[in-house]
N, C-alpha and C positions, 0 to 999 in steps of 0.2 A: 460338621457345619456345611460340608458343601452338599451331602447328602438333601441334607435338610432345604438348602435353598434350590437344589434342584428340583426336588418334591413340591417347595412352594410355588417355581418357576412353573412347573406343568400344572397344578391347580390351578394356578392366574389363566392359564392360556387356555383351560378348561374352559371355564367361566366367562372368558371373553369368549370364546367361540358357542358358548351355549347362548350368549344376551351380545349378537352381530351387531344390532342395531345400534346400542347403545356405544361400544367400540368401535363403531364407524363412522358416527357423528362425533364422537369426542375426538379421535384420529385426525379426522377432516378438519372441524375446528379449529385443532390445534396447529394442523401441516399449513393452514393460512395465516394466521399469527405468525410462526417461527419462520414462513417462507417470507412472508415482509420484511420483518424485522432482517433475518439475514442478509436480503438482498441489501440493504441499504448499509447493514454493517461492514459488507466485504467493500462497498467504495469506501466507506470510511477506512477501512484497514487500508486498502491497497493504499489511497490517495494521503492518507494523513500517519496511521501509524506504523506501518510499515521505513525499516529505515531504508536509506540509499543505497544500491546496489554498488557501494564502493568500498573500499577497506577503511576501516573509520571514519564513519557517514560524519560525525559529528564535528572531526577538523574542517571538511570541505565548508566555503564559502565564495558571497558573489562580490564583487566588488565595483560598485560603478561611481556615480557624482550627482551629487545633489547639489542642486541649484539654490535652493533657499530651505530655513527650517521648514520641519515637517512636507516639503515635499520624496515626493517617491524617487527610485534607483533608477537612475540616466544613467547611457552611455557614456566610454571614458573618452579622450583623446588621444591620439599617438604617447603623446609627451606625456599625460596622465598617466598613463600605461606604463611605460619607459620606467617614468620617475620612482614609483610603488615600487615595481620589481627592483629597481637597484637598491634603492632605500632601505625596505622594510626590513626588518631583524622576526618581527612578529609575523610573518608567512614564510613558510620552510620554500613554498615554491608560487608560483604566478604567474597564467597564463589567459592568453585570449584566442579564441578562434571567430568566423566567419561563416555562414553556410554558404557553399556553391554546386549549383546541379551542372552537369558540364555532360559531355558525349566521349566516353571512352574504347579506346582501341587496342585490344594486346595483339603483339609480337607477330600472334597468326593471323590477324585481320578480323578475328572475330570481334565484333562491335556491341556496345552492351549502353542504357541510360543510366547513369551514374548523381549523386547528391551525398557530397562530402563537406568537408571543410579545410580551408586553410586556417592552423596553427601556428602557434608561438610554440621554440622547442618544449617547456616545460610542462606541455600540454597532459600527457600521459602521467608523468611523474604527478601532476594535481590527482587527476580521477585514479591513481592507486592501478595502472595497468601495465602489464609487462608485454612485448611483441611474443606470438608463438613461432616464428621465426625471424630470425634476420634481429635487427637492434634499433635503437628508438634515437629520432633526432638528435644530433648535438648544436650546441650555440651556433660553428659556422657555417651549418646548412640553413639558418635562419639568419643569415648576414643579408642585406641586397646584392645580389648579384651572387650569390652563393649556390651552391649546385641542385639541378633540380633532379629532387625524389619525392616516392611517395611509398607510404604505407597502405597497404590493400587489406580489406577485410575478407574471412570468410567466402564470402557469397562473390565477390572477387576470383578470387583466386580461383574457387572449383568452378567457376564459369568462361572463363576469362584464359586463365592459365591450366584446367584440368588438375588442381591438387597438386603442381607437381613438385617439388621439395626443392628441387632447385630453380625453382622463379625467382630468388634471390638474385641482383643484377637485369635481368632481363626489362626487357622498354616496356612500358605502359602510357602511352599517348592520352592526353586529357586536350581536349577540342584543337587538336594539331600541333599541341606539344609535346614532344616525348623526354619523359620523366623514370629515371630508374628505380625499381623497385627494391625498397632497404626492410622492408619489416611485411610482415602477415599478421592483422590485429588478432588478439585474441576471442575466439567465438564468444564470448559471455562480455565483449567492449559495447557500449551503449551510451546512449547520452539521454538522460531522461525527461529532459526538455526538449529533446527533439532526436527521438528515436528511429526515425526514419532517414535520419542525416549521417549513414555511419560507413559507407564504402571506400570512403578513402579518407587518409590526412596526409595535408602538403603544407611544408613547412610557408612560413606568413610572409615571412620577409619583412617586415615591417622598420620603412626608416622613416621614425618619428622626426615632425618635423614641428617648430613652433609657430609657422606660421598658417598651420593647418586646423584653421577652427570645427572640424566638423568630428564630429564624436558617433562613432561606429560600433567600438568594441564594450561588453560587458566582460569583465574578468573573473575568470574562476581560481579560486585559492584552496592553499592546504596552511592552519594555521602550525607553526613550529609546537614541538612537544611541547608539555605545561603552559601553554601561552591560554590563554580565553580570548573571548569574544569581545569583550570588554577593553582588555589590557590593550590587544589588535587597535581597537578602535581610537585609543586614546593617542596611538602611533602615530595612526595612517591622521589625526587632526593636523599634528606636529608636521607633518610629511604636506600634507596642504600648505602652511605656511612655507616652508621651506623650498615648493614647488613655485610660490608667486618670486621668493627672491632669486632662483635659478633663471627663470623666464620674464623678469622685467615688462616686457613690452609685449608679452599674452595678456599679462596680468592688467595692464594699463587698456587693452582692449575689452577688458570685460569678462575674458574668455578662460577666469577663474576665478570667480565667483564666486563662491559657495565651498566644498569640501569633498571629500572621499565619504563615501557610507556604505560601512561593510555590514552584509548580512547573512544569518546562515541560509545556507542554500537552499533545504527544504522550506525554509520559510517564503524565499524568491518565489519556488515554483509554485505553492499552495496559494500563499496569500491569505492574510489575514480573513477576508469576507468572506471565503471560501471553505474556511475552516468552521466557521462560525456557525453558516448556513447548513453546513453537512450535521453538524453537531445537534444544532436544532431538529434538521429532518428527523436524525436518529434519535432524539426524544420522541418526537411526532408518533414514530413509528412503534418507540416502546410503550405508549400511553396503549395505542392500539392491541397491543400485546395485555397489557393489562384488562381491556375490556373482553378479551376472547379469552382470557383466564376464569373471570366472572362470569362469562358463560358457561365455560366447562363445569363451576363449581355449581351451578344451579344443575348440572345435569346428573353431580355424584351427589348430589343433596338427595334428588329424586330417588335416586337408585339404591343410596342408602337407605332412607324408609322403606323401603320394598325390603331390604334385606337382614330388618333388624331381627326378626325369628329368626332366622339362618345363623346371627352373632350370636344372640343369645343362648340359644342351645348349646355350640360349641362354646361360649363362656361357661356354662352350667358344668358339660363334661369334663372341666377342668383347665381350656384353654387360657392362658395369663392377657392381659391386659396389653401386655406389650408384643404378645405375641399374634392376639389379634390388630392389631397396633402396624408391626410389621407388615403382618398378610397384605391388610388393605393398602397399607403403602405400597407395596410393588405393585401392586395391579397400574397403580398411578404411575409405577415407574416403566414399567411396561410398554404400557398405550404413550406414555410421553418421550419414549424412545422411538416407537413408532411413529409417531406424529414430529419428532423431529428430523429422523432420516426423508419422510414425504417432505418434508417442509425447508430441508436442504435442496432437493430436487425442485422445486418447484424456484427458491431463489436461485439456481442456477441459470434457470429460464430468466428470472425477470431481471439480473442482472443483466444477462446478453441485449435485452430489451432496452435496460435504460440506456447503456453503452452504445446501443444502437443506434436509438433516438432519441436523446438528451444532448445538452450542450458537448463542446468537448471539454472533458476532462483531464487535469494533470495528471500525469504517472498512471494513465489510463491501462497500458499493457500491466500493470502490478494488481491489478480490479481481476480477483479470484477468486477460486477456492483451495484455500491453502487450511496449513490444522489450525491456526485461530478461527476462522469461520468454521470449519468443521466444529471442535469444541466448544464454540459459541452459541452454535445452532441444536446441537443434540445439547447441550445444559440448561437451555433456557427450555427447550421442549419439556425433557424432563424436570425440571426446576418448577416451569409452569402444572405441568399434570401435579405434582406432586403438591403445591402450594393452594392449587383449586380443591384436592382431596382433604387433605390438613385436617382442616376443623369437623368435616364429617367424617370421620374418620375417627377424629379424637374423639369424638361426641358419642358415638355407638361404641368404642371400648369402655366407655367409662361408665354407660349408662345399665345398671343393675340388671342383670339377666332374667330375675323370674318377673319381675315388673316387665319388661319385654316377651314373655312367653305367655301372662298372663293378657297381658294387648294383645297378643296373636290369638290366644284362645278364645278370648268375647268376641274381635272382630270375626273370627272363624263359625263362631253358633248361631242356630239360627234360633229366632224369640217363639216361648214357649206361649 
């Protein structure tokens, strides 16, 4: 067998290199089809199916407050914050941070611009990450007035501190405050809502206060084992009520209103309109794919005619049905290999392109080429050649051999 398909493999490639033209326009054709189409599918992977760079994408959620039905996730309030976390039983953990860019300074004077965040301790424990040295917040470094430290990332440390293994303890100054270093985040910590925010965490401090109308923090969550999104939900309503009769005289201000609305995360960052819009493009773009199929197939139509003496003879000498069947199919499979490897290369390009200059994009660092677009793009290539050959293809194995040699022989005479 492998004999045999190798034998067929150098025939095809015979063939294509005796008739260039003909495999360099279908090549071509086909590397513009699968290079759109790709390009648009790896945003859609990155941005939509692609899961969360976190250990159980699917417990993670956001938790903020909505003001009235069917409005959108507002921030929470101290007290809102507070309350959830002691409360829930349906969130294993619950935490909020802040961004802040600030001017940092280690030990040796070396000076570096910095964009961290202050944390709630259970910050870490939500996104599923462990410190690569040193140990991660507890409750009474998140007290007010509780001791100040901070976790440094990567890019920290071998800049800052030189790598050097015992930075553990040592000062790290944030805009004239010196804060002792307890942890080194791990290289793959990220925040995918805002990826550029990751050099440092300081714990929040946060003392919620009731007469603090202003709502600041989104929350991020890990729901408890077996728990759903649903069940969650149904808590955190109960936990609204129970938040107006703790806080009397918020609740008499106005300044809770409405309820908790938890969502899953991925859903926060995408957003329904975005998902929708990306879905539609990538039909857009597969209808396209379809018309450049239909082209290619008018082009093995062409070349089948030309080639039916060629079938028929080798039908005559005893070639099967499926054997010619076969042959022509590879050829298809061939050039649609080829035209999907150009047509990968080419969406590599136009992805950089759109990322370039297109809106911004969520989860934009995730916008790749990874083996779902790899596999995506060489299947659909060959998928495509193969589905444009198909019918001419089935059409000339089936079609009686000397009735085809005898078309070749009157078309070949000249009139007496």
């Amino acid at each position: 067998m492998i004999d045999s398909l190798i034998a067929s493999l150098r025939q095809t490639l015979g063939r294509m290199f005796g008739q260039r033209g003909f495999a360099v326009a279908v090549v071509l054709t086909l590397a513009l089809g699968v290079g759109a189409t790709s390009a648009i599918f790896s945003v859609v992977n990155g941005v939509i199916l692609k899961p969360l760079p976190y250990p159980e994408p699917e417990q993670v959620v956001r938790l903020g407050w909505q003001w009235s039905a069917g409005g959108g996730l507002s921030a929470l309030s101290g007290i809102k914050f507070e309350h959830a976390r002691e409360q829930s039983q349906s969130l294993s953990a619950l935490a909020v941070g802040y961004r802040q860019s600030t001017h940092l300074e280690g030990g040796d004077g070396r000076t570096l611009a910095g964009r961290g965040q202050r944390v709630s301790s259970d910050w870490l424990d939500v996104l599923g990450y462990s410190p690569t040295l040193g140990r991660d917040f507890d409750p009474a470094m998140d007290r007010p007035g509780g001791d100040r430290v901070v976790a440094i990332s990567q890019r920290l440390w071998a800049e800052l501190f030189a790598a050097d293994h015992a930075v553990i303890g040592q000062e790290l100054w944030l805009d004239g405050e010196a804060h002792r270093v307890i942890a080194v985040l791990p290289s793959d910590y990220q925040l995918v809502d805002a990826p550029d925010w990751t050099d440092f965490l300081v714990p929040m401090q946060l003392q919620a206060d009731p007469r603090d109308a202003s709502h600041n923090f989104l929350a991020v969550g890990r729901l408890a084992g077996g728990v759903g999104l649903e069940q969650a939900r149904a808590e955190l309503d109960a936990l609204a009520t129970s938040l107006a009769q703790r806080y009397p005289e918020a609740a008499q201000r106005g300044d809770l209103e409405g309820g908790y609305r938890l969502a899953d995360y991925r859903e926060v960052l995408i957003g329904s309109r975005l998902s929708r819009n990306l879905w539609l493009l990538m039909g857009a773009v597969g209808f396209v794919l379809l018309i450049v199929t239909s082209n290619i197939a008018s082009l093995f139509l062409s070349r089948m005619a030309r080639r039916r003496p060629e079938i028929a003879l080798r039908s005559a000498l005893g070639a099967g049905r499926g054997r010619l069947l076969i042959q022509l199919l590879n050829e298809s499979a061939v050039l649609g290999l080829i035209g999907g490897v150009l047509g990968l290369i080419l969406g590599i390009w136009l992805v950089g392109a759109l990322v370039a200059v297109g809106p911004d994009l969520p989860r934009a660092e995730a916008i790749g080429l990874d083996w779902r677009v790899l596999a995506f793009g060489l299947g659909i290539g060959v998928a495509s050649a193969l589905a444009a050959n198909l019918g001419a293809a089935w059409a000339a194995a089936r079609t009686p051999p000397f009735a085809s040699l005898r078309e070749a022989g009157h078309s070949g005479s000249s009139p007496t």
